[in-house]
Structure formats: structure tokens, C-alpha cells
C-alpha positions in Angstrom: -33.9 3.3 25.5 -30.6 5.7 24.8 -32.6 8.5 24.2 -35.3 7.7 27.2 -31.9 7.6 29.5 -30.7 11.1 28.1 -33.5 13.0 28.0 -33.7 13.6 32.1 -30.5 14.2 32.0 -30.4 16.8 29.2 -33.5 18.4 30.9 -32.1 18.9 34.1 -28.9 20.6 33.1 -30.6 23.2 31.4 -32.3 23.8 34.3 -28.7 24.3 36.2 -29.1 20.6 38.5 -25.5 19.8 37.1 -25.3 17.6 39.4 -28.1 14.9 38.5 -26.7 14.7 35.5 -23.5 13.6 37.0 -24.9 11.5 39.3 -26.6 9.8 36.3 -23.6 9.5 34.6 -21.7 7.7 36.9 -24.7 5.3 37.6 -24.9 4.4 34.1 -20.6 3.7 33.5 -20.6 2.0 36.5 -23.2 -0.6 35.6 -22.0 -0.6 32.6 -18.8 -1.5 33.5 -20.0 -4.4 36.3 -22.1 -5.7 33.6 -19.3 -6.2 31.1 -16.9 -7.8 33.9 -19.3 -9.8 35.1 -19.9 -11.0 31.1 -16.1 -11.9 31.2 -16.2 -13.0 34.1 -18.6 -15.5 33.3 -17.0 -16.6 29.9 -13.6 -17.3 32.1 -15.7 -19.6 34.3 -16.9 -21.7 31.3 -13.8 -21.8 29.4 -12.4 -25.4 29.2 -8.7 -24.8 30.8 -7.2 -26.8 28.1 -8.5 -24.3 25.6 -11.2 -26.4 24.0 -15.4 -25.7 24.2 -16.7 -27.1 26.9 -20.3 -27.9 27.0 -20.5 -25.2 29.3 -18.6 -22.4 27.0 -20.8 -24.1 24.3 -24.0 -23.0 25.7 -23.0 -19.5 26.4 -21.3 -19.2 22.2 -24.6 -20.1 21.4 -26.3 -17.2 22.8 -24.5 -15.1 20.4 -27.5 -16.1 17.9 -30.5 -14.5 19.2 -33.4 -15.8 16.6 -34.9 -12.7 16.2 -37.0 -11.6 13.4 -34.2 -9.5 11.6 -32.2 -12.7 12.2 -34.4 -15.0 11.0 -34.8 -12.8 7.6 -31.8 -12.6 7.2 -30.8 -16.3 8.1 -34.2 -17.0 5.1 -32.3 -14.8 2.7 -29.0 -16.0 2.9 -29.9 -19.7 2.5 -30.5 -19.4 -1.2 -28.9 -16.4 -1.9 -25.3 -14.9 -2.4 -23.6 -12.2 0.4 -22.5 -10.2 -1.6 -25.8 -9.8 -3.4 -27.4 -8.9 0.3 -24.4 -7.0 1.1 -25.0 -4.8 -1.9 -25.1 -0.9 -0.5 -28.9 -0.1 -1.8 -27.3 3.5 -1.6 -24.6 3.2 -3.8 -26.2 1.6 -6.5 -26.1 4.4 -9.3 -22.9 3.9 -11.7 -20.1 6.1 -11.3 -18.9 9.4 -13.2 -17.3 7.8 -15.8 -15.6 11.0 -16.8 -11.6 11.3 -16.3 -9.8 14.7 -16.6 -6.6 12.8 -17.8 -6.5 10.0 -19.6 -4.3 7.9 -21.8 -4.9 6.8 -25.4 -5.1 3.5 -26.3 -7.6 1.4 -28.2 -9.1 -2.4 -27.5 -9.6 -5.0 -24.3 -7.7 -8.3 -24.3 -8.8 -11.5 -22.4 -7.2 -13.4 -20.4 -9.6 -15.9 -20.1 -9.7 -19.1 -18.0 -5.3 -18.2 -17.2 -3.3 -16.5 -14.4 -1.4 -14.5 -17.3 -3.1 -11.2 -16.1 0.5 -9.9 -15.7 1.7 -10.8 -19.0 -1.1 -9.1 -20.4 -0.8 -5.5 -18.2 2.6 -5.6 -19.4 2.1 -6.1 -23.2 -0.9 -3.5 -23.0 1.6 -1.1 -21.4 4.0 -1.7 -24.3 1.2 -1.3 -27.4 -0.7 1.5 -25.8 2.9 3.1 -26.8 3.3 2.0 -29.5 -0.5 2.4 -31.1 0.0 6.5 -30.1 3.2 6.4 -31.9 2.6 4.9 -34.7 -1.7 5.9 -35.0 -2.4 2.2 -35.3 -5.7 0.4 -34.7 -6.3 -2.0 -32.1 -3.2 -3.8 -32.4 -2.0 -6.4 -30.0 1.0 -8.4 -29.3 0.9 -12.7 -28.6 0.4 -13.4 -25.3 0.6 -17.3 -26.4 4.4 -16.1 -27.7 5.6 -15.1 -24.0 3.5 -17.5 -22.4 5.7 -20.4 -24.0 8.9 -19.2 -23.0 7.7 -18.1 -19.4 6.5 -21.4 -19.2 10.0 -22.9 -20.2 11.9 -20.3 -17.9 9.7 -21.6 -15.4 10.5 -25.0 -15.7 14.3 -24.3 -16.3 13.9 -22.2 -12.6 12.3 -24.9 -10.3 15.0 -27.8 -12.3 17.9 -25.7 -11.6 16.3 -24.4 -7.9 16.3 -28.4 -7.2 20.2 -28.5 -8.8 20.9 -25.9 -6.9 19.5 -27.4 -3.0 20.0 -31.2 -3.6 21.9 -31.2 -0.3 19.4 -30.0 1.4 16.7 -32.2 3.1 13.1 -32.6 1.9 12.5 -30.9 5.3 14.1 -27.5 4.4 11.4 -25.0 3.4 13.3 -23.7 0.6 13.5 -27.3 -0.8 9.6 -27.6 0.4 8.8 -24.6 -1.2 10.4 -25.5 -4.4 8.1 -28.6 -5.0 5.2 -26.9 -3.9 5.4 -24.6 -6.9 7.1 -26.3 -9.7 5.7 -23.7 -12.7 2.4 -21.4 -12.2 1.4 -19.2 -15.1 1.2 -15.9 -12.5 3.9 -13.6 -11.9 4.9 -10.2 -12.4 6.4 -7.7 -14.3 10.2 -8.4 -14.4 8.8 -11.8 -16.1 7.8 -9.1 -18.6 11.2 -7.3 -18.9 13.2 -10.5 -19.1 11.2 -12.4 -21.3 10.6 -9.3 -23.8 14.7 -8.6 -24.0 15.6 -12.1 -24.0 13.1 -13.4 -26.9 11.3 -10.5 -28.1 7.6 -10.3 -29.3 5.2 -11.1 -32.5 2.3 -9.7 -33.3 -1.0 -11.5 -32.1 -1.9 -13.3 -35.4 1.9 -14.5 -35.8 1.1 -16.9 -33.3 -2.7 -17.1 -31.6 -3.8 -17.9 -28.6 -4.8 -21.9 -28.1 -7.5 -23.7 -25.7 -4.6 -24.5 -23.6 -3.2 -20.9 -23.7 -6.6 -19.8 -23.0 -7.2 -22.1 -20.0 -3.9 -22.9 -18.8 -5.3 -25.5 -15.5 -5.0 -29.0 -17.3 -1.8 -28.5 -19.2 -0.3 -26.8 -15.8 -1.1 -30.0 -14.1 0.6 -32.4 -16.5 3.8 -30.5 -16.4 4.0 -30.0 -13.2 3.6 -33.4 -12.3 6.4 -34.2 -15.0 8.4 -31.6 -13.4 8.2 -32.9 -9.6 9.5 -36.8 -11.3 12.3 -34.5 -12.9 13.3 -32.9 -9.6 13.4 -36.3 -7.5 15.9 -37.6 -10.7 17.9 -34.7 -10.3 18.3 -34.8 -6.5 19.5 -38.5 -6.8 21.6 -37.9 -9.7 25.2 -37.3 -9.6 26.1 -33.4 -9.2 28.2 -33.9 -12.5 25.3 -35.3 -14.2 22.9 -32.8 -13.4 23.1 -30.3 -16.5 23.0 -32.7 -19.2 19.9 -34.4 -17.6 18.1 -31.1 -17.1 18.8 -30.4 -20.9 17.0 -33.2 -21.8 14.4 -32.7 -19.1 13.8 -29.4 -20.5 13.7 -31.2 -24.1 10.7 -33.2 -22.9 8.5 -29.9 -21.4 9.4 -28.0 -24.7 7.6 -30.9 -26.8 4.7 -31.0 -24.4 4.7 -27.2 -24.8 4.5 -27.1 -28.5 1.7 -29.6 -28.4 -0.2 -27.5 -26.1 0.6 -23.8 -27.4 2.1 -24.1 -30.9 5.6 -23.7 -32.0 7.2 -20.1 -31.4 8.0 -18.2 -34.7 11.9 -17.7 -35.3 11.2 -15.8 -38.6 8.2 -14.1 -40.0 6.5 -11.6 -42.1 4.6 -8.8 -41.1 2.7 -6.0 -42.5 1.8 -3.2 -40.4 -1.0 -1.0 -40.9 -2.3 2.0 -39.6 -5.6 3.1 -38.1 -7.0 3.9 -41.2 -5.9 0.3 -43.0 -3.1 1.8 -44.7 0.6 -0.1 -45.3 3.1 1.2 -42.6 5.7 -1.4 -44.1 5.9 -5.1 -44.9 9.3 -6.6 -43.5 10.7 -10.2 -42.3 11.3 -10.3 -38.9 12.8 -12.5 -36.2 10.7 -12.1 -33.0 13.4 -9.5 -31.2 14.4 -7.3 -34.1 10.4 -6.7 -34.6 10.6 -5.8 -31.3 13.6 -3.4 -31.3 12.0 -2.3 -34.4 8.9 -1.1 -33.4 8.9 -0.7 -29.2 12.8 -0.6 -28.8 12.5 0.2 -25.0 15.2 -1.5 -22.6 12.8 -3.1 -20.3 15.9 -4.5 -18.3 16.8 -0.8 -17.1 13.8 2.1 -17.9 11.5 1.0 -15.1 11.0 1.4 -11.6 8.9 -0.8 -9.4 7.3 0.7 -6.5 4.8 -0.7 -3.6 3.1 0.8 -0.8 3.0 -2.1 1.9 2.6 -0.3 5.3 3.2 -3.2 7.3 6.7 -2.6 6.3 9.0 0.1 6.8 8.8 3.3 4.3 12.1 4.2 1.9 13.7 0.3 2.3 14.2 -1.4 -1.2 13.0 -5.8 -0.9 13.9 -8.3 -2.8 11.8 -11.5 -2.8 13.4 -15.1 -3.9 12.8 -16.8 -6.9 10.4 -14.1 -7.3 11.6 -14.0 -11.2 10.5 -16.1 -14.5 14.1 -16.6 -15.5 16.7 -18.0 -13.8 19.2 -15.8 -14.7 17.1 -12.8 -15.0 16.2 -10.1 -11.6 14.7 -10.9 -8.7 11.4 -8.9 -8.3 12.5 -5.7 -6.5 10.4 -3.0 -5.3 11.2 0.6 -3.5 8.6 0.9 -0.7 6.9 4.2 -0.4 3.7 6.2 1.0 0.6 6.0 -1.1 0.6 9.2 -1.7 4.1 9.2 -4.0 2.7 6.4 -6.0 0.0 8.8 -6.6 1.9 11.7 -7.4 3.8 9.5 -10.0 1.0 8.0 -11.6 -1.0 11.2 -12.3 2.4 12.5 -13.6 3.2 9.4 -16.0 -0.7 9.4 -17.1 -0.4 13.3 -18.1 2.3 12.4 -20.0 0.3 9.4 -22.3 2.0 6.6 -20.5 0.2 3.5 -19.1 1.5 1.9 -16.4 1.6 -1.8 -14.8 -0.7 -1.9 -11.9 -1.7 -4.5 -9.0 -4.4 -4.7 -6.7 -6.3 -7.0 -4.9 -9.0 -6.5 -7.1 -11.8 -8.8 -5.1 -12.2 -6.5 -2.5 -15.7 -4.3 -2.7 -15.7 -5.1 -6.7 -18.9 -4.7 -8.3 -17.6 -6.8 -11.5 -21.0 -5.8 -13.6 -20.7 -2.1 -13.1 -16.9 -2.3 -13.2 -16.3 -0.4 -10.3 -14.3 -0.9 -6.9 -15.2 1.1 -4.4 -15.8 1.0 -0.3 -19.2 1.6 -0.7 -19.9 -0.6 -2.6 -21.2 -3.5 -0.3 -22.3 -3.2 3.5 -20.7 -6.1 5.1 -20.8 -5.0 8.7 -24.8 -4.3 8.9 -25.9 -7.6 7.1 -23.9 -10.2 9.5 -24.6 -7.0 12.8 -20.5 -6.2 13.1 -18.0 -4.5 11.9 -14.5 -5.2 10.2 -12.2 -2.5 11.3 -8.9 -3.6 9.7 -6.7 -1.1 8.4 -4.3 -1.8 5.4 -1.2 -2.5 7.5 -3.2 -5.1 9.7 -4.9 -7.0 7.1 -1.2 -7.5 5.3 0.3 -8.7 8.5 -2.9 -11.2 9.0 -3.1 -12.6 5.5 -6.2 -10.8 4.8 -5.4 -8.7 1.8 -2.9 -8.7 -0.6 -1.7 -7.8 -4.3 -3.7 -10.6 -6.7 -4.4 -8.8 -10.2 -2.5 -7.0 -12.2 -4.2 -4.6 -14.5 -2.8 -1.3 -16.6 -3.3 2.1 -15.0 -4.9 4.5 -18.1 -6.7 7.5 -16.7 -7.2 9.7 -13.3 -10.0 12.3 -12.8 -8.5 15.0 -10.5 -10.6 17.5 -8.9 -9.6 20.7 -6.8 -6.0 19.7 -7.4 -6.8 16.3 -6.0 -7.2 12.7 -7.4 -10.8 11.7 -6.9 -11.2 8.6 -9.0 -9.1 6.1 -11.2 -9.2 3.8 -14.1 -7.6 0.2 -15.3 -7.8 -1.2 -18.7 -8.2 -5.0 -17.5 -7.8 -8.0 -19.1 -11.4 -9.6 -18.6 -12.6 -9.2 -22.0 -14.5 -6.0 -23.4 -18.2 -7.2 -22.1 -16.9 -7.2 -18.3 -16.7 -4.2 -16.2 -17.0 -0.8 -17.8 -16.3 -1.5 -21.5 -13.8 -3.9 -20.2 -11.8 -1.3 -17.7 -12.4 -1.2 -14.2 -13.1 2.6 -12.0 -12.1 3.0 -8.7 -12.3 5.8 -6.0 -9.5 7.4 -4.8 -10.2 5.8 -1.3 -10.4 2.0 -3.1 -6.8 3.6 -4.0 -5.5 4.3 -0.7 -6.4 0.9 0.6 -6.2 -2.1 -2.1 -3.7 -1.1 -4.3 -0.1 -2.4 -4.2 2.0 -2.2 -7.1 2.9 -0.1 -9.7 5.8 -0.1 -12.3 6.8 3.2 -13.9 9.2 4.6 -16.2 12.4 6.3 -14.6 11.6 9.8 -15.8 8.7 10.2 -13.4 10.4 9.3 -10.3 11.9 11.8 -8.5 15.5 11.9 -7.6 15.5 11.4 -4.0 13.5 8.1 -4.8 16.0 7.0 -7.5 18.6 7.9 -4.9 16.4 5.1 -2.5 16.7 2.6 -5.2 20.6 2.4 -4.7 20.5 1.1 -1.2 21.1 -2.8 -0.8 17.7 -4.7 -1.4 16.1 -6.7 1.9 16.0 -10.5 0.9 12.5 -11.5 1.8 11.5 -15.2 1.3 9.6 -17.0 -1.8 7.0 -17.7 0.4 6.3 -14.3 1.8 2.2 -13.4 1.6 2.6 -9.8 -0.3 4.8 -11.7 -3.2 2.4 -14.4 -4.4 2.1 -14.5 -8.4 -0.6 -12.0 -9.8 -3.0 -14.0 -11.9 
């Protein structure tokens, strides 16, 4: 019918009747116009007042499903199969250019498994990707069990000494609130990395394995948890003076259930090391931290820089979130906010330069998780449902829409014409998912789902270090952007 409308109207202004064609015109917006006022109009008229459906407003909502023939397909197709199968862009199905111009060398894909320790595991692969260059070693790889025990005792130390630290506060009071509400979770973030690694240091993977409960981490979260909410009501009833020593022997009780669950961490062990081509580096005893002075030797505490483009905020401000930390006397997760485009500039600068980098996303948007790529095109949303979803980063932050969930370690970037085009993540999935276990997205994935990113001091400029100085903004524990990364 649009093009039955124009075509008079086209033809007559060639043939210099300018004004039928605006006498058209203003035909057509103004019953337009009546038309859509007189739609409102009739909504406001079967609103219920009180704000509820009336039967009236009922009737009208219903209208909104027309029972066509596309509808009806589509309604057949969706009640026995998945959206996001549907949504899949027939016109984006071919994989990728796997091909990076820059790209940094490391060698195997770790699993997570059935745990929210994806941030553990981006830190440690930032740390042996180092250290397998270095050294030319194979596919070595440090414990993620090893960390994973003390974060989880860090954990429970934090929430026992958060309760200490509010027991004159009401069970009303949202800190308090939030307290119980998250008693020990195995996500978090990359200062848990830095604290942990500088306060107990690492072993190598086969020093001590991963478990079944290291590996699926929901039953064995439960049980504490529970033991720590009974620990917290004790503490809030107990005398202030009595508080320490009753946490100590709180703490004695999660450490037992911890070894039964994960193993016992190594104080002392031997190691050989080897190089790629099986040959002895050096056999040594070790305690856990000189093996990793030793061999890494990096001061986690002070080398790094976290940065996070949140536009819902404002530009050039440093945050700090609360008890947004895996040790309770370590930092504070805190973050220099800044354009997407500096994080890019950064990270192409860090990956020319052989160095991986921590990396967060909120990896479940447009993820095609058996090609291994994130990109915008991947899935068509809007056309199989007849709408659209317009939001831009800043507005789906501010309504809770989209956020950092999955931390993953930045390897490679394929620049083209001086600009970046494409990106890739080693992830922690395994080696079978993805793209031999990484994950490829486009440079406009970039722009709008990725948050985070942790890099070495040496590629930050100096008006950003400058930035850094400036007194942090205390956000809350509970703010949306700052939930754990799993």
C-alpha cells in the first residue's frame, strides 16, 4: 500500500503539480496523526484508574495478537523449539575469519566446569601464558583447586568479620541484609586474584588437582553457607569481646569442611619443571609462595590497572565497590572508568607486546557457543517476535539489562586499515567448546558487551595513571555492574 500511496505523488511532481504532492502529504500526516490520538485515546478510556487491567483494557491488549498465518507459524515453531534457535540470522551463519594479525602465545584450554571460578581461571591463564613464553614450556597450568580453598576461606573470614563488624545494626539495614544474602559465592574478580596469589602463592596443577566438589562447587557452597548464616546469628548475639576467638574457631570448622571437600593445601613440595620439549628445567622443594616468586615473581598487589567502560557513569572518575574483595584485609575492587575506545587502544598495545590480559563481558549476549563467536548478527530477535530492542549500552546498565558476567583472557586482535576489526578470548569452557576452546568476537560485540579489563601499568598512559590518583567513589555491594564474574 506505501508504494500505491507514493507513486501519484512521485508522478505528479515530475510533471511540476508540486502542489498535489503537498496536498497529499498533509492528508496522509494528518490522518495519521488522528489515527494514533484517537488509538491513545481509546487506551486512556479503558485503562482501570487504579492502574490495573480492566476487562475493558483487557480486550483491547489482546488485539496486539493478530492470529495471522506468520503468527501462527511462528507461534507452531516456538512451542517445541528454542528462540534462539529461530532467532538464528540465516545470513550470518558462515564461521568467522579466524585469522588475527596480533596475537599472543600461549598453549592449552582449562575448564571451569560446573563452578563460578571463571575469574580465578582468567587470572591464572594471564599469569602462565607469561610464564610458558618465558620459560618455552608446554601446556603448563597452575591449581585452580589451590586458590579456590583459600578464596573460599577468605570468603568466609569476610562475611564473619562483615557480621563482627555491623552487629549493631538491625537485621533491617541493607548492609546487614546484604551480608546474609551472600555469605561465600565462588565468583569474583581479579583483585581476589592479586591478594590471594601474594598472600599464599601458587602450585602447579598436579601439586594439588582439581576435586568433584572443586569442579562443581553448588552442593558444597550450600552447606557452608548455611553453616556460615548459624555462625553470623552467634556472632551478633555474642559479646563484642568474644567475637574473635569464636570466629577463630568458626573458621576452624569451614577449614575442616574445606579439606574434606577440596583436599588439603600443600605447605611444602617438590617440583620438576620441564620444557616444551620434556627436558628438566630444574627439580627443587618449594613452599607454595617462593614457587611462585620463583617462577612468575610479578607484584600482583601493584603492576596492574583495572579499567571499565560503564557509560551510564561518568568518564575519567575512579569507583570503588564494597566488599567487592575476597580478603578482608586485601583492596576493594577499584576500577578507572574510561571511553571504549582507550580500552581498546591498550589492549591492542598490551597484546603486541605478548601479554594477555583479564577480560569481562557479558558473554550471553548474541553468543553462538558452538561456533564460538559473539557477534550482533548473530541472532535476529526483533523480526522473529515483529519488534525491535533499541537499547543502547548506557540504558541497558541503568535498567539491569546487561552487565559484566564472565571473565575470560584477552589473547589476540585482528586489525585492519589501522583499525581493530575482530577480537579473541582464551575461555575457560574446556577445549571442545567455542573455537578450539576461545571465543571470537567483532569489534562492534566489543563496543557494546564488554566491561572490564585488567592491564599491566606499562601500557596505560600517563594521563590515565594520573586519573587513578584521584579519591575512589564508594559504590555499594549491591550495585548491578559489580556482581561476581562466574
Amino acid at each position: 500500500m506505501e508504494g500505491f500511496v507514493g507513486y501519484p505523488a512521485i508522478y505528479h511532481y515530475f510533471y511540476g503539480n508540486q502542489i498535489t504532492i503537498m496536498r497529499q502529504s498533509t492528508i496522509i500526516l494528518a490522518a495519521a496523526i488522528a489515527l494514533l490520538f484517537s488509538g491513545v485515546a481509546s487506551a486512556q478510556q479503558k485503562a482501570d484508574p487504579k492502574g490495573g487491567i480492566s476487562p475493558e483494557m483487557l480486550k483491547e491488549i489482546r488485539t496486539g495478537y493478530e492470529g495471522t498465518a506468520s503468527d501462527k507459524a511462528i507461534k507452531n515453531a516456538l512451542n517445541s523449539t528454542g528462540i534462539s534457535i529461530l532467532a538464528a540470522n540465516s545470513e550470518n551463519i558462515a564461521m568467522i575469519d579466524t585469522h588475527f594479525s596480533d596475537m599472543v602465545k600461549t598453549k592449552g584450554i582449562t575448564d571451569q566446569k560446573s563452578s563460578g571460578r571463571c575469574w580465578l581461571f582468567s587470572g591464572l591463564n594471564v599469569l602462565r601464558a607469561r610464564m610458558i613464553d618465558k620459560y618455552d614450556l608446554g601446556a603448563f597450568t597452575f591449581s585452580q583447586n589451590y586458590c579456590f580453598f583459600y578464596d573460599q576461606l577468605e570468603k568466609a573470614n569476610l562475611f564473619l568479620q562483615g557480621v563482627i563488624d555491623t552487629k549493631d545494626k538491625g537485621f533491617d539495614d541493607r548492609e546487614v541484609d546484604w551480608l546474609f544474602s551472600n555469605p561465600i559465592g565462588d565468583g569474583g574478580q581479579f583483585t581476589g586474584v592479586a591478594n590471594l596469589i601474594m598472600k599464599y602463592g601458587v602450585v602447579p596443577s598436579d601439586v594439588m588437582p582439581e576435586t568433584f566438589n572443586a569442579n562443581s562447587t553448588g552442593q558444597m557452597r550450600t552447606q557452608i553457607a548455611t553453616k556460615l548464616r548459624e555462625d553470623g546469628l552467634k556472632l551478633r548475639d555474642a559479646k563484642a569481646k568474644d567475637c574473635q576467638a569464636l570466629k577463630t574457631q568458626m573458621l576452624k570448622e569451614i577449614y575442616r569442611m574445606l579439606v574434606l571437600c577440596l583436599g588439603e593445601p600443600p605447605q611444602e613440595f617438590e617440583y620438576t619443571m620441564r620444557d616444551s620439549k620434556d627436558n628438566v628445567i630444574s627439580t627443587k622443594k618449594y613452599t607454595p609462595l617462593s614457587f611462585y616468586n620463583e617462577w612468575v615473581g610479578v607484584d600482583l598487589n601493584n603492576s596492574y590497572v583495572m579499567l571499565m567502560n560503564d557509560p551510564s557513569r561518568e568518564y575519567g572518575k575512579v569507583y570503588e565497590i564494597a566488599y567487592d574483595r575476597h580478603v578482608y584485609d586485601g583492596q576493594n575492587w577499584v576500577y578507572l572508568n574510561v571511553p571504549i575506545e582507550t580500552i581498546k587502544d591498550i589492549a591492542i598495545a598490551s597484546i603486541k607486546d605478548n601479554t594477555a590480559m583479564y577480560f569481562s563481558c557479558d558473554v550471553g549476549k548474541f553468543s553462538d557457543r558452538k561456533k564460538g563467536t559473539l557477534d550482533l548478527a548473530n541472532f535476529d530477535y526483533g523480526s522473529l517476535f515483529g519488534t525491535s530492542f533499541p537499547m543502547d549500552k548506557k540504558q541497558r546498565i541503568m535498567t539491569h539489562a546487561s552487565g559484566s558476567s564472565h571473565a575470560m583472557t584477552l589473547i589476540a586482535v585482528d586489525i585492519k586499515n589501522g583499525k581493530p576489526v575482530k577480537w579473541m578470548v582464551e575461555n575457560s569452557w574446556g577445549a571442545a567448546s567455542g573455537y578450539k576452546g576461545n571465543l571470537i568476537m567483532t569489534d562492534e560485540w566489543f563496543n557494546e558487551y564488554m566491561f572490564r579489563l585488567v592491564v599491566e601499568k606499562k601500557y596505560v598512559p600517563e594521563s590515565l595513571k594520573a586519573q587513578l590518583a584521584q579519591k575512589p567513589i564508594l559504590l555499594p555491594a549491591w550495585d548491578p555492574m559489580f556482581m561476581p564474574e562466574e
